[in-house]
C-alpha positions as CSV (number, residue, x, y, z in Angstrom):
1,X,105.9,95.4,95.1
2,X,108.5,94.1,97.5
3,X,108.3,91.4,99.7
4,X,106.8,92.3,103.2
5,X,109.0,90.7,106.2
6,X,106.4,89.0,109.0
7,X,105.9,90.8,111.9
8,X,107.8,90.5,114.9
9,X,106.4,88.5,118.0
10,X,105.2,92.0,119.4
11,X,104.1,92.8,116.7
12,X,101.6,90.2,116.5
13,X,100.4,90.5,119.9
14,X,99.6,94.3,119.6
15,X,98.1,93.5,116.0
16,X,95.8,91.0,117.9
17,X,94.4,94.0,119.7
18,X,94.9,96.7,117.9
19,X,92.7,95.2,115.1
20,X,90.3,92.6,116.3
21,X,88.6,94.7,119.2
22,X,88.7,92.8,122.0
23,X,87.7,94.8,125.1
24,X,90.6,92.6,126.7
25,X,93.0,89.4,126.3
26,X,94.2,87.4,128.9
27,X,98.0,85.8,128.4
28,X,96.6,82.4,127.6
29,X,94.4,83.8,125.3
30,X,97.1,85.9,123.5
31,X,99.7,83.0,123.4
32,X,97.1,80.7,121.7
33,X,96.3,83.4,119.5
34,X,99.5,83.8,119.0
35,X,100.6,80.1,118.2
36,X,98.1,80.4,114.8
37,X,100.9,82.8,113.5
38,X,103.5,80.8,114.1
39,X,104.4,82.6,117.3
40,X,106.0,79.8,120.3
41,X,103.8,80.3,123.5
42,X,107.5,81.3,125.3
43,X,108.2,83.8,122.5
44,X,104.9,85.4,122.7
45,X,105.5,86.0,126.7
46,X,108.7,87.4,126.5
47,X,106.9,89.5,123.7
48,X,104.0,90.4,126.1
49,X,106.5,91.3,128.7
50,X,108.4,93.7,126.7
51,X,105.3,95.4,125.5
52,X,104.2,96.0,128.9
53,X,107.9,97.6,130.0
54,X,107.2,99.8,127.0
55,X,104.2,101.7,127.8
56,X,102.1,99.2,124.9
57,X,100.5,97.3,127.0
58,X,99.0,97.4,130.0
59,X,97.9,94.9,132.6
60,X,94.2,95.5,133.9
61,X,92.8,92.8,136.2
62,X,95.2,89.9,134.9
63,X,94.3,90.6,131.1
64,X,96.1,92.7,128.7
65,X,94.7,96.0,127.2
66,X,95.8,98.6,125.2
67,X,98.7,101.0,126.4
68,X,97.3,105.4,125.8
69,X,99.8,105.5,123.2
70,X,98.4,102.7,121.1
71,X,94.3,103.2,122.8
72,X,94.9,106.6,120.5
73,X,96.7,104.5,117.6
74,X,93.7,102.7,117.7
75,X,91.0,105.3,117.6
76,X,93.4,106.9,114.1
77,X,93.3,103.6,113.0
78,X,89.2,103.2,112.9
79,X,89.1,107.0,111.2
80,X,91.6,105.5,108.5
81,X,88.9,102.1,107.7
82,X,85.7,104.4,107.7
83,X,84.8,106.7,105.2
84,X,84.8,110.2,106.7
85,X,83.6,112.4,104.3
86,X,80.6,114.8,104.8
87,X,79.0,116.6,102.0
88,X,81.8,119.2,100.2
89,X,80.9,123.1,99.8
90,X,84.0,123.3,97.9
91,X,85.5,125.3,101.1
92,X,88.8,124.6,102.3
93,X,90.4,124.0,105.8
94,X,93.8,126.2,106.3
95,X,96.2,126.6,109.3
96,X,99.6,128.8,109.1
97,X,102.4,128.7,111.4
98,X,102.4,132.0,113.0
99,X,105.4,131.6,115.7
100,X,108.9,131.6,114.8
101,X,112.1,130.6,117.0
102,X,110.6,126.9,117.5
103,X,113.3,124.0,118.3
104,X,113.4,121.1,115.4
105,X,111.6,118.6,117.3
106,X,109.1,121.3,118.1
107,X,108.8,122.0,114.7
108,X,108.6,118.6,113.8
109,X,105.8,117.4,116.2
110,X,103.5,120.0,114.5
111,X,104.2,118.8,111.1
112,X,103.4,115.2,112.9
113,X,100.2,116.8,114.2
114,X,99.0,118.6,110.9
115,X,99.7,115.7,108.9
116,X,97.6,113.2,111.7
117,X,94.3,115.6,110.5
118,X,95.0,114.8,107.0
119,X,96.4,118.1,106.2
120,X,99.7,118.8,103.7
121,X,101.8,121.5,103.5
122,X,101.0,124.2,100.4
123,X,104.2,126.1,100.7
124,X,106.5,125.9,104.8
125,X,104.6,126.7,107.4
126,X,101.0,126.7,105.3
127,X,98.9,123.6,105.4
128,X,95.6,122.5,103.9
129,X,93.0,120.5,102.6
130,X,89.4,120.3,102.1
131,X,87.1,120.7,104.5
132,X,85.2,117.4,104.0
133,X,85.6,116.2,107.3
134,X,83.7,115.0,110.2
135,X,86.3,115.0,112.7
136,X,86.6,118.2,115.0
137,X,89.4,120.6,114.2
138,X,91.6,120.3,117.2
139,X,94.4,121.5,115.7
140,X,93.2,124.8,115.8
141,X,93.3,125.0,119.4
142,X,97.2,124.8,119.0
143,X,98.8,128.6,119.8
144,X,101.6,128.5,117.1
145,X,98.7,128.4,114.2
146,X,96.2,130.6,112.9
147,X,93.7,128.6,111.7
148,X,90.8,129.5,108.7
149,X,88.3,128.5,106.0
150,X,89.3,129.3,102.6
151,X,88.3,128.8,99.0
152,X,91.1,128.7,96.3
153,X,91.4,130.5,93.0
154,X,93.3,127.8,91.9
155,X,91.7,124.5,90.3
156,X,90.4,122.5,93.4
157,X,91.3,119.2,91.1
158,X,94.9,120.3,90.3
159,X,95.6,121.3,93.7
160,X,95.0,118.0,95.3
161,X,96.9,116.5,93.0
162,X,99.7,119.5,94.2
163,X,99.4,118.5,97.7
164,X,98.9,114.3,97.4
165,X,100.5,112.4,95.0
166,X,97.4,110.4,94.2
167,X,99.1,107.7,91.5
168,X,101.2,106.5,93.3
169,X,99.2,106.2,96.9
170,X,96.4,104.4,94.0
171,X,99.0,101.9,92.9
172,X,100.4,100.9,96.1
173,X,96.5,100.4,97.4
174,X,95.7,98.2,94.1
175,X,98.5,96.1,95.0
176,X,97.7,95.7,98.4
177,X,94.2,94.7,97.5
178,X,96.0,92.0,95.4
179,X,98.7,90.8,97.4
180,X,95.8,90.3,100.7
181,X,93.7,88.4,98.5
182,X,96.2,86.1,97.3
183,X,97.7,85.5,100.9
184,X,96.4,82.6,102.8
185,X,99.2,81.8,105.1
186,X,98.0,83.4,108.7
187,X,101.3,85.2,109.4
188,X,102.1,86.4,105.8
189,X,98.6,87.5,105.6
190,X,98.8,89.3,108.8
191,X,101.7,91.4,107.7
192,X,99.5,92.1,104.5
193,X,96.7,93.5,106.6
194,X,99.3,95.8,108.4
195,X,100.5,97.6,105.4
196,X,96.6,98.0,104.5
197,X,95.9,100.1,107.5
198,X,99.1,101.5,107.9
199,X,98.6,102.7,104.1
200,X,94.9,103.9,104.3
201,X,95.8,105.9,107.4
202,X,98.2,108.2,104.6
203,X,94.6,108.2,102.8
204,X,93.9,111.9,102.4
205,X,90.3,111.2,102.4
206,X,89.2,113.6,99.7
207,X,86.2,114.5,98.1
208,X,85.1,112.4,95.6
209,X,85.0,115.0,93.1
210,X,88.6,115.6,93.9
211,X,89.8,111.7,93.4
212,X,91.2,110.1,90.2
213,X,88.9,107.6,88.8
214,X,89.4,103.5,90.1
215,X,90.3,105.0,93.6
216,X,90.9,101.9,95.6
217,X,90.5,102.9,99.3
218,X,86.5,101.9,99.4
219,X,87.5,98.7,98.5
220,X,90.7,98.9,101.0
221,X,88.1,99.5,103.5
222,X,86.0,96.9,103.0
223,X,88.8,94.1,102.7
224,X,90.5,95.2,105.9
225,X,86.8,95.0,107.4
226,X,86.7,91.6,106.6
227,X,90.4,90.8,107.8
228,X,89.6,92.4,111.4
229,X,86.3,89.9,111.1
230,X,89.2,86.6,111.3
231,X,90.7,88.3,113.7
232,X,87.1,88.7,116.0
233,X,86.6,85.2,115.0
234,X,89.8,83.9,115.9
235,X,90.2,85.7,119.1
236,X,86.4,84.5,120.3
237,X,87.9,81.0,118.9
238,X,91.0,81.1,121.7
239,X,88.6,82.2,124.8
C-alpha cells in the first residue's frame, strides 16, 4: 500500500480528542501532547487557534472540547470500532427516493446520509442492506424516502457482494493491520491509526453469514482499541 503522509498539526490535535476520550484538554495539555508527535508547542497553538475559527473546536471553561461537527464525528466513529450486529432474520432494510426535482447538492447530501447508516445503492434512487443493526433508523424520518423491510429473491450472499466490494475493503484492512503493527514511530503510527478508523467507518457491518472468510474488521477493532488505550495513557501522562 502507499505511503501515508503524517498528519497535519490540526490534525494531531483533533486526533488527540477525537480518539483518546478525554472529557476535555487544556492548551498546555494539548501542546505537550502534541510535542510527542513531533508537533512545536508554537505550531500546535496556531493549530489550536485555527481549529477553533473553524467550528472544530471549541473553548469551554479555558479547555478545549470537541466542536458539534466533530462531537457527531465522534459518536460515527465509536459505531465504526464496535461491533453492531444483532441477531439476522435474513430481513432486509430498504429506502427509495420518492421526490424528484431535487438540486445536486440536495441529492448529494442524501446519498451522504444513506451511506452514513451503512446503506448502498441497489440501482439510483434504491438503497439497502441488511437489517442487522442496532442503531435506530433515522433515516426514515427523511420526507423524500419511503422507507421498508424486505426480503430478496436474490442470493443474500451474492447480493452483498453486489452492493460492497468485500475483497478489496478485506485487503486494504489486512494491510492496515500490518502496517500499525510494524509502526513504532509516534507520528507515523498516528497516521496509521487514522486510516484504521477512517477505513472501518466504510465497514458495512454485515452479517456474519454474509462475510467472506478471514474478514479482518474484528481484529481492526481490537488493534485500534488498543491504539486509543496510548492515546488515554498519553493524555493522563501530559495532565
Amino acid at each position: 500500500m502507499e505511503d501515508l503522509a503524517p498528519l497535519s498539526a490540526r490534525s494531531v490535535m483533533l486526533s488527540l480528542l477525537l480518539g483518546s476520550h478525554p472529557d476535555r484538554m487544556s492548551a498546555a495539555e494539548l501542546v505537550r501532547a502534541g510535542e510527542h508527535f513531533g508537533i512545536p508547542a508554537a505550531t500546535a497553538r496556531v493549530a489550536l487557534t485555527r481549529a477553533v475559527a473553524a467550528g472544530d473546536l471549541e473553548r469551554d471553561a479555558g479547555d478545549y472540547v470537541l466542536g458539534a461537527r466533530l462531537a457527531a464525528r465522534q459518536r460515527r466513529q465509536d459505531e465504526a470500532v464496535l461491533d453492531a450486529e444483532t441477531g439476522w432474520d435474513g430481513g432486509w432494510e430498504m429506502a427509495v427516493v420518492v421526490v424528484a426535482g431535487r438540486t445536486g447538492a440536495e441529492r448529494a447530501a442524501l446519498r451522504d446520509r444513506l451511506a452514513s447508516y451503512r446503506l448502498a445503492e441497489l440501482r439510483e434512487g434504491v438503497w439497502t442492506r441488511p437489517a442487522n443493526l442496532r442503531r435506530a433508523r433515522e433515516y426514515a424520518d427523511d420526507e423524500v424516502l419511503s422507507t421498508f423491510r424486505v426480503t430478496p429473491d436474490e442470493d443474500p450472499v451474492a447480493l452483498a457482494a453486489r452492493l460492497w466490494d468485500l475483497g478489496a475493503w478485506a485487503a486494504e484492512g489486512r494491510a492496515l493491520l500490518a502496517r500499525l503493527a510494524a509502526t513504532p514511530e509516534p507520528a507515523a503510527r498516528l497516521a496509521v491509526a487514522a486510516h484504521v478508523v477512517r477505513h472501518l467507518a466504510a465497514d458495512p457491518l454485515l452479517p456474519a453469514a454474509l462475510l467472506p472468510a478471514g474478514w479482518p474488521a474484528g481484529e481492526m477493532r481490537t488493534a485500534y482499541a488498543g491504539y486509543q488505550d496510548e492515546l488515554r495513557s498519553l493524555s493522563v501522562g501530559v495532565r
